[in-house]
C-alpha positions as CSV (number, residue, x, y, z in Angstrom):
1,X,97.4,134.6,107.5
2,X,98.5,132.1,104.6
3,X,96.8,129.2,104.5
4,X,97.7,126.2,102.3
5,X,95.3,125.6,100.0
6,X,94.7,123.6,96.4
7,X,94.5,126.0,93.7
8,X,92.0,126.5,90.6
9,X,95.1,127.1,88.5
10,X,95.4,123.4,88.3
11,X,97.3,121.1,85.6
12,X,96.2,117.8,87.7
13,X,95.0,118.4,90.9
14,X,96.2,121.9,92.2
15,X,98.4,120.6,94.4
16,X,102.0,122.5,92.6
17,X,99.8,125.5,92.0
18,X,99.0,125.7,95.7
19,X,101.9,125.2,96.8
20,X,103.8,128.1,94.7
21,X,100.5,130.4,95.8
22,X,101.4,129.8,99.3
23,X,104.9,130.3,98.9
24,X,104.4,133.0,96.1
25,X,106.5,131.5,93.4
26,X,105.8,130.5,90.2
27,X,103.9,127.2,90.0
28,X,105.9,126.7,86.5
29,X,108.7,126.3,88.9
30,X,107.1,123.7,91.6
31,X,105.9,122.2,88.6
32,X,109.2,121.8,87.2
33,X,110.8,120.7,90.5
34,X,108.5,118.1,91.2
35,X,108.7,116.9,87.7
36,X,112.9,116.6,88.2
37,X,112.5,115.2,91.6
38,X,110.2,112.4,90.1
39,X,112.6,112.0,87.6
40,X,116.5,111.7,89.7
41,X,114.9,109.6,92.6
42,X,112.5,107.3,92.9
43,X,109.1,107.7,91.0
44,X,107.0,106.3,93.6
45,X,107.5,108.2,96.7
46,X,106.7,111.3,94.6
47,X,103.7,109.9,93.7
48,X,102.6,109.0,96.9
49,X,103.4,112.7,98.4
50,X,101.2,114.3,95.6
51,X,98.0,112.1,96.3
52,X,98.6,112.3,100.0
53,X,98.5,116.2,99.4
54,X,95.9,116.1,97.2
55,X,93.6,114.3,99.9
56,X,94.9,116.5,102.5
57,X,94.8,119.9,100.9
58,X,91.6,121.6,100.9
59,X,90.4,123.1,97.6
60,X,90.7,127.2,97.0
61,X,86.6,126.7,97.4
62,X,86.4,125.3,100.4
63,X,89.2,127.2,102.3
């Protein structure tokens, strides 16, 4: 069974990476699609998703 995890392959916090583990896609591409989402709505709300995951999410370690 999957489970939802932070990954090591981090650029910030391993949030993107862990999500594109878990759904086995790139994390270029999560990367990328956050980034755009960030960029066509409202910043903030973006933001606030990511750290909420980030505080959430347990780290590849600890899982």
């Amino acid at each position: 069974m999957k489970k939802l995890k932070r990954s090591s392959d981090a650029k910030i916090a391993g949030v993107c990476g862990g999500i594109a583990e878990y759904v086995n896609v790139d994390p270029t591409l999560i990367r990328l699609a956050t980034v755009a989402i960030a960029i066509f709505t409202v910043v903030f709300p973006v933001v606030l998703v990511y750290f909420i995951a980030m505080a959430v999410m347990p780290e590849e370690s600890e899982a």
